[in-house]
C-alpha positions as CSV (number, residue, x, y, z in Angstrom):
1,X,-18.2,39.6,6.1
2,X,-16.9,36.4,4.6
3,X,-13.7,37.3,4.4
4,X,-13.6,38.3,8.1
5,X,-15.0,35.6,9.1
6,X,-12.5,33.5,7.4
7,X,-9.7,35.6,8.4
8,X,-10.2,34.9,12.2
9,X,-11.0,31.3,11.2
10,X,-7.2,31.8,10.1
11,X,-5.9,33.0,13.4
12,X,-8.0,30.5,15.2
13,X,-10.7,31.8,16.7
14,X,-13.7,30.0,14.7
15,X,-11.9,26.4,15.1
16,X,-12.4,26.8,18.8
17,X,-15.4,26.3,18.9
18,X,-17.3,22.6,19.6
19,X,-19.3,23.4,16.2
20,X,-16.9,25.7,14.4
21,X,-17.4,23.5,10.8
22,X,-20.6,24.8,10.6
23,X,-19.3,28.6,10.8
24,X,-16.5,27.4,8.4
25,X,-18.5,26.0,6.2
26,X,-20.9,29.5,6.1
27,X,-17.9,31.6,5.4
28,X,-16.8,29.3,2.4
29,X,-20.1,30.1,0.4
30,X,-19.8,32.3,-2.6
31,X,-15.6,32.3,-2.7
32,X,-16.5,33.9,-5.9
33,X,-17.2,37.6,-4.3
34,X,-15.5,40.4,-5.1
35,X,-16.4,42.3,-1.9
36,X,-13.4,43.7,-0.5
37,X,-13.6,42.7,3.4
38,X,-16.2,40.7,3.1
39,X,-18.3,43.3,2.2
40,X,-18.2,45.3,5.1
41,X,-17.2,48.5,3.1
42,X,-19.8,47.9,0.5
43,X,-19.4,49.7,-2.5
44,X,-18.2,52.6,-0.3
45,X,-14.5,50.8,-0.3
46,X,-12.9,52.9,-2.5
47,X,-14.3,56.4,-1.6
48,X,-13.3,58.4,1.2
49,X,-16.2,59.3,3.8
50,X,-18.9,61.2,3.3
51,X,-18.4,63.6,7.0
52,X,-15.7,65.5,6.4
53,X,-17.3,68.8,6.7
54,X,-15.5,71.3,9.2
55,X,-16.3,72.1,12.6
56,X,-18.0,75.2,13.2
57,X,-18.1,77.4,16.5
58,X,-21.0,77.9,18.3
59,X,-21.4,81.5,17.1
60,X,-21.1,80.1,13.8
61,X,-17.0,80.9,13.0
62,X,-15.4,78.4,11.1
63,X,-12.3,77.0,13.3
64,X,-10.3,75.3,10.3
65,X,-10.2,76.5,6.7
66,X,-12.6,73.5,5.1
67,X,-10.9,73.2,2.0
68,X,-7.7,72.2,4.1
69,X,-9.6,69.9,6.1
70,X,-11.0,68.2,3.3
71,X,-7.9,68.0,1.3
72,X,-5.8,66.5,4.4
73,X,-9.0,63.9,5.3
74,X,-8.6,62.9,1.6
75,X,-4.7,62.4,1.5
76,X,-4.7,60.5,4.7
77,X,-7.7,58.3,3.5
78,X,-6.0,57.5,0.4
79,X,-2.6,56.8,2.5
80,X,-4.6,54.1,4.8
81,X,-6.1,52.3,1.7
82,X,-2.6,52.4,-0.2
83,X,-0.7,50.7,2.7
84,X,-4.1,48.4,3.1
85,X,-4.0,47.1,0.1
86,X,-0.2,46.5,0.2
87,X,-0.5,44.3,3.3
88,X,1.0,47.3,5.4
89,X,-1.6,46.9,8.5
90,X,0.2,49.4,10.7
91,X,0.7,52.0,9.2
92,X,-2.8,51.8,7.7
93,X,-4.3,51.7,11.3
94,X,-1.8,54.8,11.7
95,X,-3.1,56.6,8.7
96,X,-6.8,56.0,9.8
97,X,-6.7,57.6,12.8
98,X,-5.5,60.3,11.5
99,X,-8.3,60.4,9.5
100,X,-10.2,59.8,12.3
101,X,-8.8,63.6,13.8
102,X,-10.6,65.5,10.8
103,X,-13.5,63.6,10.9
104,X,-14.1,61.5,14.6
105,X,-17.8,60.7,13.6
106,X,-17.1,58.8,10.3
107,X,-18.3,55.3,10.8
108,X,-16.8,54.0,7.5
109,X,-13.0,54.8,8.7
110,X,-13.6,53.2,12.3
111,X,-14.9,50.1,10.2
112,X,-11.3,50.5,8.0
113,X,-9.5,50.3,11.6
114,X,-11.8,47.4,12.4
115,X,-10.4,45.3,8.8
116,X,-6.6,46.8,9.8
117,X,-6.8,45.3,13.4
118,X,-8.6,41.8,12.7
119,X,-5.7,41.8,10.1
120,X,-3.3,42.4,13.3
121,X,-5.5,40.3,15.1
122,X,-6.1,42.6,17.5
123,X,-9.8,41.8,18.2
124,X,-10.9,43.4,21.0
125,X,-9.7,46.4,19.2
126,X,-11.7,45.8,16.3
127,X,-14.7,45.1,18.2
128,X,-14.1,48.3,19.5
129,X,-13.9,50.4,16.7
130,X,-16.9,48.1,15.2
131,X,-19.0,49.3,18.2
132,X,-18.4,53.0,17.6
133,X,-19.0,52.5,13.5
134,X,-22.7,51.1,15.2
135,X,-23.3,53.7,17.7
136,X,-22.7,56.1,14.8
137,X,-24.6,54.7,11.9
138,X,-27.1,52.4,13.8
139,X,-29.2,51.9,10.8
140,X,-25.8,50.6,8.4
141,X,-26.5,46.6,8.1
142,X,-22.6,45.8,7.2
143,X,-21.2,47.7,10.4
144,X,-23.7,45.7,12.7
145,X,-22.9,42.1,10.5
146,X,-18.8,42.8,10.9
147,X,-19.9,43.4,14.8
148,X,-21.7,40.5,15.0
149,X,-19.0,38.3,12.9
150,X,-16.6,39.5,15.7
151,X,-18.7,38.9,18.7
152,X,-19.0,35.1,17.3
153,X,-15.4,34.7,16.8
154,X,-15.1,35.1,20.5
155,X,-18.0,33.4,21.7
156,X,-20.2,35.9,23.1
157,X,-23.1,34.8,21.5
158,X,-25.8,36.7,22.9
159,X,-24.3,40.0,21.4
160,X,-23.9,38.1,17.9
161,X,-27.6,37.6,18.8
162,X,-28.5,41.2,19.1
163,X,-26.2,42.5,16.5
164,X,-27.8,39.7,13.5
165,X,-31.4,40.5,14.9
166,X,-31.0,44.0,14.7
167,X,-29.7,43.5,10.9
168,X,-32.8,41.3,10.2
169,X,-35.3,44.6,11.9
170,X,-34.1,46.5,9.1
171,X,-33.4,44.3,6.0
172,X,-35.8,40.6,6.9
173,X,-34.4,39.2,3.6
174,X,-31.1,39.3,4.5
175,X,-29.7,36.0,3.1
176,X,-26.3,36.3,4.8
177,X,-27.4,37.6,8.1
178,X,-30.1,34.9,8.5
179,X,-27.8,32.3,7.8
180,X,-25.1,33.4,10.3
181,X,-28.0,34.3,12.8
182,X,-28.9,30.1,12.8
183,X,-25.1,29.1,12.6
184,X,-24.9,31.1,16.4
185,X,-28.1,29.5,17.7
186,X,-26.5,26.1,16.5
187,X,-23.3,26.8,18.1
188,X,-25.2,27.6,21.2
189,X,-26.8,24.4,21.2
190,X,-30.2,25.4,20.5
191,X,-31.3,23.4,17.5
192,X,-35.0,24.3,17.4
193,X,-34.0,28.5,17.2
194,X,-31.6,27.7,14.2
195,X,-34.2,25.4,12.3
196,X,-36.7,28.3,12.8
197,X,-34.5,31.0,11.3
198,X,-33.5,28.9,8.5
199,X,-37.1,28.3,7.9
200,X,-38.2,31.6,7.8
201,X,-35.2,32.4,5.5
202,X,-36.8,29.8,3.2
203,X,-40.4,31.1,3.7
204,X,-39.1,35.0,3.6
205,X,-36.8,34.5,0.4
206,X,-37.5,32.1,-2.1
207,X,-34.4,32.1,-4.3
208,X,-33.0,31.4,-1.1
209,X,-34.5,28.8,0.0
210,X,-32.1,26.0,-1.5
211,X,-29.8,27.4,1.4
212,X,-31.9,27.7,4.0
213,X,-32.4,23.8,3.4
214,X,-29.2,22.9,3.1
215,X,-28.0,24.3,6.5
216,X,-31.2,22.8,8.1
217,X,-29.7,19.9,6.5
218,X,-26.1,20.2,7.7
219,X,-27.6,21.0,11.5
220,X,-28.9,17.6,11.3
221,X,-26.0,16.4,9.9
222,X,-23.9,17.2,13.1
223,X,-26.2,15.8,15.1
224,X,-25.8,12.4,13.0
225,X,-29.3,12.9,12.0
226,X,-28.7,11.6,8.2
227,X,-32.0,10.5,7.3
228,X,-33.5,13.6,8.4
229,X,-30.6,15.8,6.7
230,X,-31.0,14.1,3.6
231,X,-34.3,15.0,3.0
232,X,-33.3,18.5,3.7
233,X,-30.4,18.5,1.1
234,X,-33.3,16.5,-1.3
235,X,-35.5,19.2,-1.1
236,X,-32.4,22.3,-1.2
237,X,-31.5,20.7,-5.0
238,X,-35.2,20.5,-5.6
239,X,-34.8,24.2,-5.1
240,X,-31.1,24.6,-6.7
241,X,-30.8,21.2,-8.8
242,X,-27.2,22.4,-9.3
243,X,-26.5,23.3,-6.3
244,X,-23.0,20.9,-5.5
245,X,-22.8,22.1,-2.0
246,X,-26.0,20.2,-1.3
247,X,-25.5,16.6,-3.5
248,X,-21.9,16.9,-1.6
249,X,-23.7,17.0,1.1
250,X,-25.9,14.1,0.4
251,X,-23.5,11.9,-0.6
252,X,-21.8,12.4,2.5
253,X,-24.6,11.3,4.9
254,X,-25.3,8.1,2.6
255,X,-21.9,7.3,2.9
256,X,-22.3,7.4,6.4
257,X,-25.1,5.4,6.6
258,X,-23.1,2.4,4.5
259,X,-25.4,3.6,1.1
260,X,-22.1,3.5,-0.6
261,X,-23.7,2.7,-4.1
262,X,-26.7,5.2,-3.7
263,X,-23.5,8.0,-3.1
264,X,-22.0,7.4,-6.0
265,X,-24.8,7.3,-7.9
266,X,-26.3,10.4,-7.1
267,X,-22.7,12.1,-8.0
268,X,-22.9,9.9,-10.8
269,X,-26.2,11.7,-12.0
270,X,-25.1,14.9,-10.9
271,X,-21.9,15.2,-12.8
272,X,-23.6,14.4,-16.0
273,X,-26.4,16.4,-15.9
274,X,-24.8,19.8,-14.0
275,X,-21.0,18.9,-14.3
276,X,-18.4,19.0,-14.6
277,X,-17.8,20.0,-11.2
278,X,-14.6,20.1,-9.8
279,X,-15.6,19.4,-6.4
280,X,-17.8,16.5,-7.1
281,X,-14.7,15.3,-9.3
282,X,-13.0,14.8,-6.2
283,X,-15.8,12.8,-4.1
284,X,-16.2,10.8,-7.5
285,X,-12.5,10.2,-7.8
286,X,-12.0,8.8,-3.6
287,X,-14.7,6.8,-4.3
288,X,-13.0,4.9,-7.5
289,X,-10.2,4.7,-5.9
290,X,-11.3,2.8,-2.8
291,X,-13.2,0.1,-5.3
292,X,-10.5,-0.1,-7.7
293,X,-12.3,1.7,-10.4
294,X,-9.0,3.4,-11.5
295,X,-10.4,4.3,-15.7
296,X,-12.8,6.0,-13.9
297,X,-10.8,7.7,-11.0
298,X,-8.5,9.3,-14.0
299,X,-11.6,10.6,-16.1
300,X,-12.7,12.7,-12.5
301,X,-9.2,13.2,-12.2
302,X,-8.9,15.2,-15.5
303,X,-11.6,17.0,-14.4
304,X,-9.6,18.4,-11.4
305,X,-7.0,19.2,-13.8
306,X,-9.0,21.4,-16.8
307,X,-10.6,23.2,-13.8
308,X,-6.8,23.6,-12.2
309,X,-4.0,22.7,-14.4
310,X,-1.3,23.5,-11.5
311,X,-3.1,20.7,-9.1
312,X,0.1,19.1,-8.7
313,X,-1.4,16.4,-6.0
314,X,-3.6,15.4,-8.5
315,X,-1.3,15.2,-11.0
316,X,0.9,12.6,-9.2
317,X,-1.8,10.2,-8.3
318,X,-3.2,10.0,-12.1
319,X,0.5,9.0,-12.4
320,X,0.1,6.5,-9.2
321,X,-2.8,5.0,-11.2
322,X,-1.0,4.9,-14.3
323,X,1.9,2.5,-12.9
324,X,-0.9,0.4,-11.1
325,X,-2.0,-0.2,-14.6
326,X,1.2,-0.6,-16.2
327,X,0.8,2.5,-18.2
328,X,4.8,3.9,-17.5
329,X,4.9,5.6,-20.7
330,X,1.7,7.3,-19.9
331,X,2.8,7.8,-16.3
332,X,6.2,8.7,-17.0
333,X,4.8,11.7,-19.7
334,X,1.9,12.8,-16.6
335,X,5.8,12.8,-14.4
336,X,7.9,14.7,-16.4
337,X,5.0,17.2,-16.7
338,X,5.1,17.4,-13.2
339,X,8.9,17.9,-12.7
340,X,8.6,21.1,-15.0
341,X,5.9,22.9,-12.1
342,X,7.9,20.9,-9.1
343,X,11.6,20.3,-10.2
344,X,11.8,19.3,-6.1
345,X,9.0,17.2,-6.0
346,X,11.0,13.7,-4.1
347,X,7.7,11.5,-4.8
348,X,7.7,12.9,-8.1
349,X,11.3,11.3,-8.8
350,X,10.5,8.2,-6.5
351,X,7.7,7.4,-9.0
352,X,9.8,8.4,-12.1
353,X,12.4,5.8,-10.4
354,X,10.2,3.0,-10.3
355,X,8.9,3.3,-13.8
356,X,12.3,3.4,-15.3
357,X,13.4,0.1,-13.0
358,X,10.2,-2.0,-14.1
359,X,11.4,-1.0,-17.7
360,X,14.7,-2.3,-17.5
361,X,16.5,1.2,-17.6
362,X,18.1,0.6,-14.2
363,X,20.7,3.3,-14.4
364,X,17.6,6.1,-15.5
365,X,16.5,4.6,-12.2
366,X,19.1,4.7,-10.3
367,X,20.1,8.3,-11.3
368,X,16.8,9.2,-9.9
369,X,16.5,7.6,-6.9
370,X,19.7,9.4,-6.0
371,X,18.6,12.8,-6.8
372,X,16.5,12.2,-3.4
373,X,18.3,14.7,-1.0
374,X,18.5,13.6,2.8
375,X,16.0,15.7,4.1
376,X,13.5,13.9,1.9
377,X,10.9,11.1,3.7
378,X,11.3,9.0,0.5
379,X,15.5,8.8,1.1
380,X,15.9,5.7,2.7
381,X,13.7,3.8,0.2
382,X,15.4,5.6,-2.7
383,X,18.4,4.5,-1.8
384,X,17.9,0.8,-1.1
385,X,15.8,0.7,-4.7
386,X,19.3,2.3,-6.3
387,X,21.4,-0.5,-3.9
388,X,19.1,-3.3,-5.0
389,X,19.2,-2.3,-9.0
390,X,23.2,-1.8,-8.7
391,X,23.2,-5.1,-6.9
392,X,21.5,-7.0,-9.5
393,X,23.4,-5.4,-12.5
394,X,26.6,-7.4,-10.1
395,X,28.0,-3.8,-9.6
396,X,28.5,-4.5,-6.0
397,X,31.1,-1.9,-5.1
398,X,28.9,0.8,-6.3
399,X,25.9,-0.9,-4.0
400,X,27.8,-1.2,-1.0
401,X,29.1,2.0,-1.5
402,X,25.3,3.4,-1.8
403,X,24.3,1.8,1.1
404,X,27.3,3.1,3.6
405,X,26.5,6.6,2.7
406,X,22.9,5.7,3.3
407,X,23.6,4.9,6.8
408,X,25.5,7.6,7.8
409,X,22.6,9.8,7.4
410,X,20.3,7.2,8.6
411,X,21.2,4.7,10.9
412,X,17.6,4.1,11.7
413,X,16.2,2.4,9.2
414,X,16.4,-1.2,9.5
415,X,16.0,-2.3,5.9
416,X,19.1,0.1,4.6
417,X,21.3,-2.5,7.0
418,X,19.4,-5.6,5.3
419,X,20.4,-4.5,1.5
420,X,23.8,-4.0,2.9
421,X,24.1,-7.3,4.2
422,X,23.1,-8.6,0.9
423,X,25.1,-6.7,-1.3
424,X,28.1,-8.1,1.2
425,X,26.2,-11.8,1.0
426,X,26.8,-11.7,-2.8
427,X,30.5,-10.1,-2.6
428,X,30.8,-13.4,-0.4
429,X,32.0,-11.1,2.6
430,X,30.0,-13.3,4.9
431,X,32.1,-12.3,8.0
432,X,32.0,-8.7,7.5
433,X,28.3,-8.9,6.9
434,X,27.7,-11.1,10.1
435,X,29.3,-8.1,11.8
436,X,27.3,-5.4,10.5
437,X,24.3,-7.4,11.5
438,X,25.5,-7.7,14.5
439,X,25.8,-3.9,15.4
440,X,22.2,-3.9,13.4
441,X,20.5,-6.1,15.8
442,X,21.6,-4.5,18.6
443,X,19.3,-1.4,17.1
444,X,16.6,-3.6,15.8
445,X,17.0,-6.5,18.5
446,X,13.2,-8.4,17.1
447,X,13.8,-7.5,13.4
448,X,12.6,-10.3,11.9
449,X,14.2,-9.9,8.3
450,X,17.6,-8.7,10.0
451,X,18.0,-12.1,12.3
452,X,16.7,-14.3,9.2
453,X,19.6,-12.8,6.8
454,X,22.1,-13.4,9.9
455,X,20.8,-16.7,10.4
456,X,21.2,-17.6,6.3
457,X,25.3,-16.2,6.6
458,X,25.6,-18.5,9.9
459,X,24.6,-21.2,7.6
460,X,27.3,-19.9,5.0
461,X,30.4,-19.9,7.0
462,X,29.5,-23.3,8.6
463,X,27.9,-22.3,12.0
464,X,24.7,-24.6,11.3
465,X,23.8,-24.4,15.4
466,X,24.0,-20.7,15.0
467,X,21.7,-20.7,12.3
468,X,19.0,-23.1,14.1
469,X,19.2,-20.7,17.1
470,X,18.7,-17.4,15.0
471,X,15.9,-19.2,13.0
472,X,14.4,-20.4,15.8
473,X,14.3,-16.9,16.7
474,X,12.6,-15.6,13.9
475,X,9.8,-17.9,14.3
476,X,9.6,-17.1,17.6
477,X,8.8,-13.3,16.5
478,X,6.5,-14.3,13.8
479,X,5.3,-17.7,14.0
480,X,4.0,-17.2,10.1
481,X,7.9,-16.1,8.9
482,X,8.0,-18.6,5.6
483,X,11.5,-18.2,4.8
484,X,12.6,-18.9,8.6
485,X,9.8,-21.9,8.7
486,X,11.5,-23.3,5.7
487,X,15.0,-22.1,6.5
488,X,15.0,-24.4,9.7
489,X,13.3,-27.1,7.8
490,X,15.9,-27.5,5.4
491,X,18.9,-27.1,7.9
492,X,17.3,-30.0,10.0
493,X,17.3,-32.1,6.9
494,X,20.5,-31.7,5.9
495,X,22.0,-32.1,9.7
496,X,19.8,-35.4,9.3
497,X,18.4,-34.5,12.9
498,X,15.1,-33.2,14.2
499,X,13.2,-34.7,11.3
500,X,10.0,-35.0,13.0
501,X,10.3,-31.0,13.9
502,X,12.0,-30.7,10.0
503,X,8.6,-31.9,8.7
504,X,6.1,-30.3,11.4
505,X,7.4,-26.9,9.9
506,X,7.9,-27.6,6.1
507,X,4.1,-28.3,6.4
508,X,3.3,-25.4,8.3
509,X,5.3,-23.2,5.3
510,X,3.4,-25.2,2.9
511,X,0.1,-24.0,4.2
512,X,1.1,-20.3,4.2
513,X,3.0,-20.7,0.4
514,X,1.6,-23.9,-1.2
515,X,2.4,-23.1,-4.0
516,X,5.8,-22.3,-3.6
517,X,8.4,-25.0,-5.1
518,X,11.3,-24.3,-2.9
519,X,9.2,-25.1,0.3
520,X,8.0,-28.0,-1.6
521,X,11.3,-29.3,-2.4
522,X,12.5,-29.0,1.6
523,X,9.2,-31.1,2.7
524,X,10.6,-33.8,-0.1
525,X,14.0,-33.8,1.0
526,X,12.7,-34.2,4.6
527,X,10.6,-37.0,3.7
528,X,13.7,-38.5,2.0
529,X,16.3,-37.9,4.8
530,X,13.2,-40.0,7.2
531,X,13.5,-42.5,4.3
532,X,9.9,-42.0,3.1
533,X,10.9,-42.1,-0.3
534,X,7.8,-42.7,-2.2
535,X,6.3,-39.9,-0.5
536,X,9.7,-38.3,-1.2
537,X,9.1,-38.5,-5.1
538,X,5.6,-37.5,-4.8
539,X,6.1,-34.1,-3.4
540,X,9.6,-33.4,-5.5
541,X,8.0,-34.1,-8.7
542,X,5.2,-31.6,-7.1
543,X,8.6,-29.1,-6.5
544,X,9.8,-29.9,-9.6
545,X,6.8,-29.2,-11.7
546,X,6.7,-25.5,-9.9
547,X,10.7,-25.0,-10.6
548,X,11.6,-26.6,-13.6
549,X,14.9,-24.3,-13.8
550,X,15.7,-24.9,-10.0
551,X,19.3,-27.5,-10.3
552,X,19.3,-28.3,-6.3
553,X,15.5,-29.7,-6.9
554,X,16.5,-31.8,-9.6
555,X,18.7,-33.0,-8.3
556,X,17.1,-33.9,-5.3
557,X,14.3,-35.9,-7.3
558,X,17.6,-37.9,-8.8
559,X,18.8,-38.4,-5.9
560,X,14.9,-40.0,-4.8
561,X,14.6,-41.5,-8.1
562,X,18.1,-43.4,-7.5
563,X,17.5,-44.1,-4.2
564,X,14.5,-46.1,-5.4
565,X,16.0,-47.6,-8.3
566,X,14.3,-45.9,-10.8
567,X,18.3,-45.5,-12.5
568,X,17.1,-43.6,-15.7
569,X,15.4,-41.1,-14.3
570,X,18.0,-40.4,-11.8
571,X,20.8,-40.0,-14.2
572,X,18.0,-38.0,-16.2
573,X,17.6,-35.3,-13.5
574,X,21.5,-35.5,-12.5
575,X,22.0,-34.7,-16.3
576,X,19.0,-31.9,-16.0
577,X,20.8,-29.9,-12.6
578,X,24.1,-30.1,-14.7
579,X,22.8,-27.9,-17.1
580,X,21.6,-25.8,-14.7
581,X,23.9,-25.3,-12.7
582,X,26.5,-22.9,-12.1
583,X,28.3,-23.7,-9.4
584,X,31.6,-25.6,-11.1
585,X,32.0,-27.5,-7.2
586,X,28.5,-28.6,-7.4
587,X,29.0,-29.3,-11.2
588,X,31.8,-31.8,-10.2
589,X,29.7,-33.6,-7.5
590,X,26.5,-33.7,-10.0
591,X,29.3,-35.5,-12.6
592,X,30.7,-38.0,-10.0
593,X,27.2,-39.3,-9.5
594,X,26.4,-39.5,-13.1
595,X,29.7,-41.6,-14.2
596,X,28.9,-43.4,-10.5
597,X,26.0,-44.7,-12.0
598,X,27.4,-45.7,-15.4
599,X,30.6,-47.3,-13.3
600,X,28.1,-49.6,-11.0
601,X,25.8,-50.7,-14.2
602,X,28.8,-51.3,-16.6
603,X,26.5,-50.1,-19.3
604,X,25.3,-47.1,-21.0
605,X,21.9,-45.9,-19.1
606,X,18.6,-46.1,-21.2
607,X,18.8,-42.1,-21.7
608,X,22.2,-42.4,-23.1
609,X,21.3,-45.2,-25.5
610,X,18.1,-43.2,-26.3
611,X,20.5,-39.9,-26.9
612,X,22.8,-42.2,-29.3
């Protein structure tokens, strides 16, 4: 009956229904069975009916030689279980009713038709032939449940009714039929009718009871009922202490009534004393994961795993954890294991990317990454991880080259178009990278990352208006953009116009990133270009303290350090951003204002005399 029941789940006819998890949930119980159909055959599955005896005239003359009968009711019997077995429903259903010509009064064969059509699922068929294996065997409990089953998938509850009563008449401890008798009173609504078979189950059956508990429990479960439900799935492990369907069950309701620590806990308890189970593994692991217990997420996790070595999913996401924790080689070993069961697996090679490029073995990366076919969700951010690695190892050709194919396949992805632009920033091909951005934008007109990389090249071929407008932009799409809020700071600065506005949005960026030394060097240089230069120095030394390797900040706090006549420490951070610089345009100017310097004193600065 499971197995039917399951089968039209399948094909949809359960998950019609407003309360088909509770149906669902009944036909999951005991997946370990070994009942062919459910059970519906019985033991008689592999035998061929009992009624094959020849008719017989009324004067007593035999019509057909019985020994032929018999032999061809057998050969087609056998036939119909053969092509049963293979998954051949036709020309099972064909060989049955020829069975069915020897013998028309065989119940067993018109319940093999009923297994061959729901296979088909032709129901109203195997209702039929369900109906005539009742009207011939009334008394045969497994015809009436397959009727029954049937009669529930398509709604018709009453005759599910009659069918599961008449079942209980005969055999009152029924385990199976009670519990699908109270799953049809709960799909009809009628709560009070499926406690009261569930309680008489419990009553009528006591190694039963545990069940007849935990599907009181589950029917106040749907009805959001948890308080009541857990006492129900309490008293079914009070019954069955190891009974995981119930502490599942259990946990589920606290969860839903916010007794997130009282869940765990009781799974907790439950593992160690009954485990380990493989479904309460996988409660235990979700809820790790969600409060960042990841240690103990990978010991449920390896639970999973002895119980199903193949669990691919499972697999990965110990991996996931792994990199979280910066445990690549770990992760990389739980990866490669993978690849041997799933050579296909994209995420699996995403993942195997990323470990390689945090441990500097960019081209094992980037030879991943590029394994990631088209079709693949993860392609796009494959490629712009391989783009980006070639980029930084100055390969730019290879990068851009990356990147075109990328966007012939997909053109819709606004962040392949960013890398691009990048890769063509660096390669100093500011024009052909204003272009592409262009095109871009016209995709992706509100992109905030593409307009703030278009307003950055504006800025590098000299169109500083440009820039402003495009920046203004940005901050116009996302009033929190840092890099745009600073961006525009900056530009005003160094146009030496807007300065109120320049400073208004250094300190907003500040706010967002205040620890950031870059933004902290434009709100210095602001206060410097107003002529604030105390407050100048303040916040560079602030800048400078954050970015000691930065050249353009030290030499900004020269520049406020000269400005104020504080000569030695000017010359001292001039002398700094030389070293640090390597820019040989920039070098020059840094070297002008240190012999400037030494040219207006007509002596040797204190930090020289100190070097001498």
């Amino acid at each position: 009956m499971k197995q039917v029941l399951k089968y039209l789940a399948v094909l949809g006819f359960l998950t019609q229904s407003g309360c088909a998890t509770f149906l669902e949930d009944l036909t999951s119980k005991d997946e370990g069975s070994e009942r062919e159909m459910g059970g519906v055959f019985g033991n008689q599955a592999d035998r061929a009916p009992a009624s094959f005896d020849p008719k017989v005239s009324g004067g007593g003359t035999d019509q057909i030689d019985p020994t032929h009968l018999r032999t061809q009711a057998d050969y087609h019997f056998t036939l119909g279980e053969t092509y049963a077995l293979a998954g051949e429903p036709d020309r099972a259903i064909e060989e049955f009713n020829l069975v069915l010509v020897y013998d028309p009064k065989s119940y067993l064969v018109h319940l093999k038709l009923a297994g061959e059509y729901i296979k088909k699922g032709k129901i109203t068929d195997a209702i039929e032939m369900s109906r005539r294996a009742v009207e011939l065997e009334p008394k045969n409990v497994e015809s009436r449940i397959l009727l029954g089953g049937l009669y529930a998938a398509i709604k018709l509850y009453d005759k599910a009714i009659e069918q599961y009563e008449a079942v209980l008449a005969e055999d009152p401890k029924n385990v199976e039929t009670s519990l699908y008798l109270g799953a049809i009173y709960s799909e009809k609504g009628e709560l009070k009718k499926a406690l009261a078979v569930f309680s008489k189950l419990g009553k009528t059956s006591k190694e039963s009871r545990h069940l007849a508990e935990y599907y009181s429990g589950r029917l106040f479960q749907q009805e959001k009922n948890h308080k009541t439900a857990i006492k129900h799935f309490q008293a079914s492990l009070t019954s069955k202490p190891d009974f995981e369907d119930a502490v599942l069950a259990e946990s589920e309701s606290l969860e839903l009534l916010k007794e997130h620590k009282k869940s765990i806990d009781l799974l907790e308890k439950f593992q160690i004393k009954h485990g380990p189970s493989e479904k309460v593994a996988q409660d235990l692991s979700r809820a790790y994961i969600e409060q960042e217990k990841y240690d103990k997420a990978l010991d449920q996790f390896e639970i999973i795993v002895s119980h199903d070595p193949s669990n691919i999913n499972v697999r990965i996401r110990m991996a996931w954890i792994m990199i979280l924790q910066k445990d690549y080689d770990a992760a990389e070993k739980q990866l490669k294991a993978v690849l041997t069961q799933a050579p296909d697996s994209d995420r699996v090679r995403l993942y195997l990317g990323s470990i390689y490029e945090e441990t500097d073995r960019p081209n094992d990366a980037v030879d991943q990454f590029l394994k990631i076919p088209v079709q693949s969700s993860y392609y796009s951010e494959a490629r712009i991880h391989a783009a980006y690695l070639r980029r930084i190892q100055g390969k730019f050709k290879e990068a851009s080259e990356i990147v075109k194919e990328a966007l012939e396949h997909r053109n819709d992805v606004p962040q392949i178009y960013a890398m691009y632009a990048s890769i063509l920033d660096e390669m100093k091909s500011y024009n052909q990278a204003i272009n592409l951005l262009g095109k871009a934008i016209e995709k992706f007109p509100r992109d905030e990352q593409l307009n703030f990389i278009l307003g950055s090249l504006y800025d590098k071929v000299g169109k500083k208006d440009k820039t402003v407008e495009t920046m203004k932009f940005v901050i116009e799409i996302n009033a929190e953009h840092v890099q745009a809020l600073n961006y525009l700071a900056y530009t005003y600065a160094e146009m030496g116009k807007e300065l109120d506005s320049a400073k208004e949005l250094a300190q907003r960026a500040i706010k967002l990133k205040p620890d950031d030394g870059f933004i902290q060097d434009t709100l210095g240089w602001v206060y410097f270009k107003r002529g604030e230069v105390k407050e100048a120095i303040k916040i560079l030394e602030i800048a400078s303290q954050l970015k000691p390797d930065e050249a353009i900040i030290a030499e900004h706090l020269g520049d406020a350090y000269y400005n104020h006549s504080l000569v030695d420490k000017a010359v001292k951070m001039y002398r700094k951003a030389a070293k640090l610089e390597k820019d040989n345009s920039v070098l020059q100017k840094l070297k002008s204002k240190i012999d400037a310097i030494e040219k207006d004193s007509g002596r040797k600065t204190a930090s020289q005399a100190d070097a001498n």
